[in-house]
One Martini backbone bead per residue (centre of mass of N, CA, C, O) as a GRO file, in nm:
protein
  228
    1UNK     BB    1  11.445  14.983   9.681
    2UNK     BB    2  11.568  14.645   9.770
    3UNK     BB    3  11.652  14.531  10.105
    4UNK     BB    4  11.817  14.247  10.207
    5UNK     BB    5  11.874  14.158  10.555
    6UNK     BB    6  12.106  14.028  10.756
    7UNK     BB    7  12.164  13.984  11.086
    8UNK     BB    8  12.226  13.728  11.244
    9UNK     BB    9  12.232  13.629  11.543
   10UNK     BB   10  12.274  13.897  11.703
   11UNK     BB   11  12.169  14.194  11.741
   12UNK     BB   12  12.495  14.283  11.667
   13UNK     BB   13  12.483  14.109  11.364
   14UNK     BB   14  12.518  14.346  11.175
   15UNK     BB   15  12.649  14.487  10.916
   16UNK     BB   16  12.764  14.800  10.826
   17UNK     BB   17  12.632  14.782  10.543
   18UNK     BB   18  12.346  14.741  10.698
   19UNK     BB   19  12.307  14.972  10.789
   20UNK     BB   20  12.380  15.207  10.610
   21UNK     BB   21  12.090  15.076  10.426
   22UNK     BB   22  11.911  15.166  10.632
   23UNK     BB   23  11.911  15.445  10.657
   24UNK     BB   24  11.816  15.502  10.353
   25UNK     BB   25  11.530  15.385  10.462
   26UNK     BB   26  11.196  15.453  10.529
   27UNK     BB   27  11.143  15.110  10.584
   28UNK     BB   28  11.160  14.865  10.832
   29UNK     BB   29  11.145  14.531  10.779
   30UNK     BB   30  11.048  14.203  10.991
   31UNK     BB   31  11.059  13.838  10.971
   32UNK     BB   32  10.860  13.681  11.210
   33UNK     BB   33  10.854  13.349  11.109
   34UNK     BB   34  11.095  13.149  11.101
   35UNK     BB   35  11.180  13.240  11.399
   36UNK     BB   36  11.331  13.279  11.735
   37UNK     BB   37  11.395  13.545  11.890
   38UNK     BB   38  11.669  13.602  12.110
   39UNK     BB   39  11.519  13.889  12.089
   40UNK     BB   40  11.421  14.172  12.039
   41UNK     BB   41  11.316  14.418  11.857
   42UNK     BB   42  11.411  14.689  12.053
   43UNK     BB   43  11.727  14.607  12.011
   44UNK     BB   44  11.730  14.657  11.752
   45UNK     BB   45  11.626  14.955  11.773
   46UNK     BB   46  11.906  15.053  11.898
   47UNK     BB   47  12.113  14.948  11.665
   48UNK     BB   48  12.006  15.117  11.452
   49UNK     BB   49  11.759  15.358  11.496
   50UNK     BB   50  11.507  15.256  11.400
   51UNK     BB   51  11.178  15.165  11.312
   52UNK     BB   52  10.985  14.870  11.333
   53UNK     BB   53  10.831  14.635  11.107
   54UNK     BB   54  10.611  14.354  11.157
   55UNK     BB   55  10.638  14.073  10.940
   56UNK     BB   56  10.454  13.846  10.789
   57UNK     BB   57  10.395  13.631  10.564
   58UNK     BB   58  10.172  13.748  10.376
   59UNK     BB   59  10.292  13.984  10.340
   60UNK     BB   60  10.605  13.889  10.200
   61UNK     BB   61  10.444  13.711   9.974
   62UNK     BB   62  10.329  13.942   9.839
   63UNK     BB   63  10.362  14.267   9.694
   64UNK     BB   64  10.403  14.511   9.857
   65UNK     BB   65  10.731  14.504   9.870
   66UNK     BB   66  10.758  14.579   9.554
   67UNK     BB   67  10.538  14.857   9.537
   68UNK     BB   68  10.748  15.022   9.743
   69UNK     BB   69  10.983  15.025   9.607
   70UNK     BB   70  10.919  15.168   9.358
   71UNK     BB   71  10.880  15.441   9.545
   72UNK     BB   72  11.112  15.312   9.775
   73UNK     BB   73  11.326  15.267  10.021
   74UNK     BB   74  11.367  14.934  10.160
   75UNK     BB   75  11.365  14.642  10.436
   76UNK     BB   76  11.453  14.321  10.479
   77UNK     BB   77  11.488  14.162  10.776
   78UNK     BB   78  11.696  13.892  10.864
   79UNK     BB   79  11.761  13.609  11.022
   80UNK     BB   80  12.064  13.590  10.972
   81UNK     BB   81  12.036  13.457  10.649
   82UNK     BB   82  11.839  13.581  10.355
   83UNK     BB   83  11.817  13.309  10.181
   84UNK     BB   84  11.697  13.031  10.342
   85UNK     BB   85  11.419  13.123  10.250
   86UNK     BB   86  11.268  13.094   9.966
   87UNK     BB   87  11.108  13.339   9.974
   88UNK     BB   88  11.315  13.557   9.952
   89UNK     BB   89  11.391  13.441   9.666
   90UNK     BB   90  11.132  13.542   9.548
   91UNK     BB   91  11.176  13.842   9.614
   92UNK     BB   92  11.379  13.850   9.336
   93UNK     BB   93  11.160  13.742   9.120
   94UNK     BB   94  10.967  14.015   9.168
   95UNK     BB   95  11.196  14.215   9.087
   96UNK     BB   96  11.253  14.164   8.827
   97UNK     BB   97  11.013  14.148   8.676
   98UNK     BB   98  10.915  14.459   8.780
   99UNK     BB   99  11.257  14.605   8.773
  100UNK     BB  100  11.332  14.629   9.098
  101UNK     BB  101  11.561  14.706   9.287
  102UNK     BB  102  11.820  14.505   9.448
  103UNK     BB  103  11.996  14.406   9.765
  104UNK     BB  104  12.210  14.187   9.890
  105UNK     BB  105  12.297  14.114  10.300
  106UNK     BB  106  12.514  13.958  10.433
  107UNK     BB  107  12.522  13.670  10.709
  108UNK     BB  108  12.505  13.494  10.930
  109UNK     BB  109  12.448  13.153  11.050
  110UNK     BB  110  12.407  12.819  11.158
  111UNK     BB  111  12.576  12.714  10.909
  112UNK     BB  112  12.810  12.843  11.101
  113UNK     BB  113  12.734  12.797  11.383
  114UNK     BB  114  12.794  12.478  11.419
  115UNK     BB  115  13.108  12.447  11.388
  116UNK     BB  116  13.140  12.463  11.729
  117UNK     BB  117  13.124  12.149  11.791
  118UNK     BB  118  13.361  12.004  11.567
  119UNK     BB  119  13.187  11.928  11.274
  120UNK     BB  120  13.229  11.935  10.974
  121UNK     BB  121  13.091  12.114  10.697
  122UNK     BB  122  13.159  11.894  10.465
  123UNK     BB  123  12.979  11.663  10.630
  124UNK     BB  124  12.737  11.754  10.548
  125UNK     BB  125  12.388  11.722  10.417
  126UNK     BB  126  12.071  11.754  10.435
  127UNK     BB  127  11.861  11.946  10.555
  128UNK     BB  128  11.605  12.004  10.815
  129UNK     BB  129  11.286  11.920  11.005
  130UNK     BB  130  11.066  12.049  11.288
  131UNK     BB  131  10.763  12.053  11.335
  132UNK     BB  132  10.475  12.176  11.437
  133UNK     BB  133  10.416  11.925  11.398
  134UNK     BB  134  10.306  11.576  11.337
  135UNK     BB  135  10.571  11.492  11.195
  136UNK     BB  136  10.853  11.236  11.010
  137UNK     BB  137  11.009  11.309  10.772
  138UNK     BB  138  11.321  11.391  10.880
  139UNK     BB  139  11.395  11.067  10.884
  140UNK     BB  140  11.477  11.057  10.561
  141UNK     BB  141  11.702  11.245  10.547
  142UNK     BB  142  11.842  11.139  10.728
  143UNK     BB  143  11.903  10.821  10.621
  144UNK     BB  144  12.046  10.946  10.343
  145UNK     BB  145  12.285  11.050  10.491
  146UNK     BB  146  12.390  10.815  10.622
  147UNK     BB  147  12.452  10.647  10.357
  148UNK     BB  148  12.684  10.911  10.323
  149UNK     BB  149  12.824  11.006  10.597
  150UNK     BB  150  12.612  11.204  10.725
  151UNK     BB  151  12.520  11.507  10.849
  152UNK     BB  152  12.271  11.630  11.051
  153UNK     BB  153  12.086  11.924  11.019
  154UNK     BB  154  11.793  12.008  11.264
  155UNK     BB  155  11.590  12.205  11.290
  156UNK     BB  156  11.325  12.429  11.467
  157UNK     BB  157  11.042  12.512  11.455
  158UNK     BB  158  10.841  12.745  11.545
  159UNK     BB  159  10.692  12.680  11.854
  160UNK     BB  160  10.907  12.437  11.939
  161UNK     BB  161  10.914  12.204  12.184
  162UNK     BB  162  11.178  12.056  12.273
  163UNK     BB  163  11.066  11.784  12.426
  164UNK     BB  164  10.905  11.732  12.177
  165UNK     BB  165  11.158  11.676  11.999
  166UNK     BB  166  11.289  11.456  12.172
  167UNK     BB  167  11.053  11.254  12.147
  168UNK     BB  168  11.084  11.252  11.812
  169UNK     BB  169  11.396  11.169  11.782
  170UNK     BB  170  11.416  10.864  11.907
  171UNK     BB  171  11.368  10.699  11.671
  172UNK     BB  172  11.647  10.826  11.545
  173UNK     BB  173  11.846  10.783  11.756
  174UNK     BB  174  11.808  10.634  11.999
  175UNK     BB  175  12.105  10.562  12.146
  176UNK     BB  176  12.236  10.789  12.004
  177UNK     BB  177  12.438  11.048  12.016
  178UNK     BB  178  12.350  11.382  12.008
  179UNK     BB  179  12.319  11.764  11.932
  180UNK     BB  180  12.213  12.046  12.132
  181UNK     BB  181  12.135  12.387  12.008
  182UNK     BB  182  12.138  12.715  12.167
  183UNK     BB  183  12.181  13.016  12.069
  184UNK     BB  184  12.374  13.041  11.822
  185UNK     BB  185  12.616  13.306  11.881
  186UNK     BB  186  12.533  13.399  12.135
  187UNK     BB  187  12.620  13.452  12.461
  188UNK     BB  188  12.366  13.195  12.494
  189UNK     BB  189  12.502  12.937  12.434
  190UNK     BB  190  12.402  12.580  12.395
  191UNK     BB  191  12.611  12.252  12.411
  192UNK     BB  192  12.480  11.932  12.359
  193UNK     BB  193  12.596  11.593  12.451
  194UNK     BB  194  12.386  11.308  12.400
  195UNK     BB  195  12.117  11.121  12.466
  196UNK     BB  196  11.828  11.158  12.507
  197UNK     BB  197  11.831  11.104  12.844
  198UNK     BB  198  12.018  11.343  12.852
  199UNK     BB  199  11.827  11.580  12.721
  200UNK     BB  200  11.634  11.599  12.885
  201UNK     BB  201  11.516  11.888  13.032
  202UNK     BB  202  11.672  12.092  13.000
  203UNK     BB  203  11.805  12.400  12.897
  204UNK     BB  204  11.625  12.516  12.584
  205UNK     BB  205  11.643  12.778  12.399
  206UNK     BB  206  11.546  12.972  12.162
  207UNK     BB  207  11.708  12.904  11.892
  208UNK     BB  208  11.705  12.530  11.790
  209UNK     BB  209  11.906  12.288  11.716
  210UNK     BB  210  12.029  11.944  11.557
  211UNK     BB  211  12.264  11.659  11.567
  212UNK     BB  212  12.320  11.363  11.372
  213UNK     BB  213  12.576  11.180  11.331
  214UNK     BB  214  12.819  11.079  11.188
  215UNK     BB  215  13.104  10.962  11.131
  216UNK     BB  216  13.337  11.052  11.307
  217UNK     BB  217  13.644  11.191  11.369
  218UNK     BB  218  13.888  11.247  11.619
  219UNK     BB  219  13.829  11.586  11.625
  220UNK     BB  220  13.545  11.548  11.701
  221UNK     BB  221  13.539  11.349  11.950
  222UNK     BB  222  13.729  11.618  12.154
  223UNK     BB  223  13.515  11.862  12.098
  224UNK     BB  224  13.265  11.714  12.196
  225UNK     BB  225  13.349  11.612  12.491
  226UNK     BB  226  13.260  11.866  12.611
  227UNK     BB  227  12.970  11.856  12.585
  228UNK     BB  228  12.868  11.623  12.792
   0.00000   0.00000   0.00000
């Protein structure tokens, strides 16, 4: 059996169910390439109470864990929620390819957690990121929303330094202010509105992402308003 367990933000963020899931498991597998946890491996083992197996790409990607599955209760644990990056949703097509059973358990994410801006979340459009390299197609993305009155919604790649990010969003923020926020759900959250050069500096530890608004609300525009 593979479990695929949704962690949540914080240390703290797994669920009653997820707990439960883990406890049947003999191996414990933590992915630990797609974001940069606000916590340690560490803490997240005194809250479950077993030993964690820190999990790579290429591990993840392979057939690995649909062999041990076939032979044993084993899970996934993935920060946020379980199914957000594709990888994911790959191991649930070589489950069942395979027959091997597995279950999805899901919990928070920052697609969740964003709405704390003041935000309406059916007003965002399509998510994009910042790479850590040079590049910048999510410029394109943001456009395509701007077109029908859409918040954009843009991660930061793992190892990706803020001051960085802000300095590659310029291009597309201009002189309009942006929402930066960091570590939305744990207890050191922090969100900032204002404008490129005054969020330059500022101290935002990972993981961070940005929102780029489209036309406030003017609920929108009160609830920001705390943030400048």
């Amino acid at each position: 059996m593979l479990y695929i367990i949704g962690l949540g933000l914080d240390e703290k963020g797994i669920s009653q169910k997820g707990l439960e899931a883990v406890k049947k498991c003999r191996k414990i597998y933590l992915e630990n390439y797609t974001v940069e946890f606000p916590y340690s491996a560490r803490e997240l083992e005194k809250i479950i109470k077993k030993k964690i197996i820190p999990a790579e790409r290429g591990f993840v990607e392979s057939d690995n864990l649909i062999k041990e599955a076939k032979k044993e209760d084993i899970c996934l644990l993935v920060y946020g929620s379980p199914l957000t990056a594709t990888t994911h949703i790959s191991l649930i097509q070589e489950a069942e390819k395979n027959k091997v059973k597995y279950e999805i358990i899901y919990s928070a994410s920052v697609l969740d957690a964003v709405a704390e801006t003041g935000l309406q979340v059916y007003k965002f459009g399509k998510i994009t990121s910042i790479p850590n390299f040079e590049a910048d197609s999510f410029n394109e993305t943001v456009k395509e929303n701007r077109k029908i009155n859409a918040h954009s919604l843009i991660l930061a790649d793992i190892g990706l330094d803020f001051n960085d990010a802000i300095r590659r969003l310029e291009k597309t923020a201009g002189k309009d202010r942006i929402i930066a926020c960091s570590r939305l759900g744990t207890k050191d959250r922090k969100i900032f509105y204002g404008n490129i050069n005054e969020l330059k500096n500022k101290k935002v530890e990972a993981p961070f992402c940005f929102v780029i608004p489209a036309k406030l609300h003017f609920m929108e525009e009160e609830v920001l308003a705390k943030f400048r």
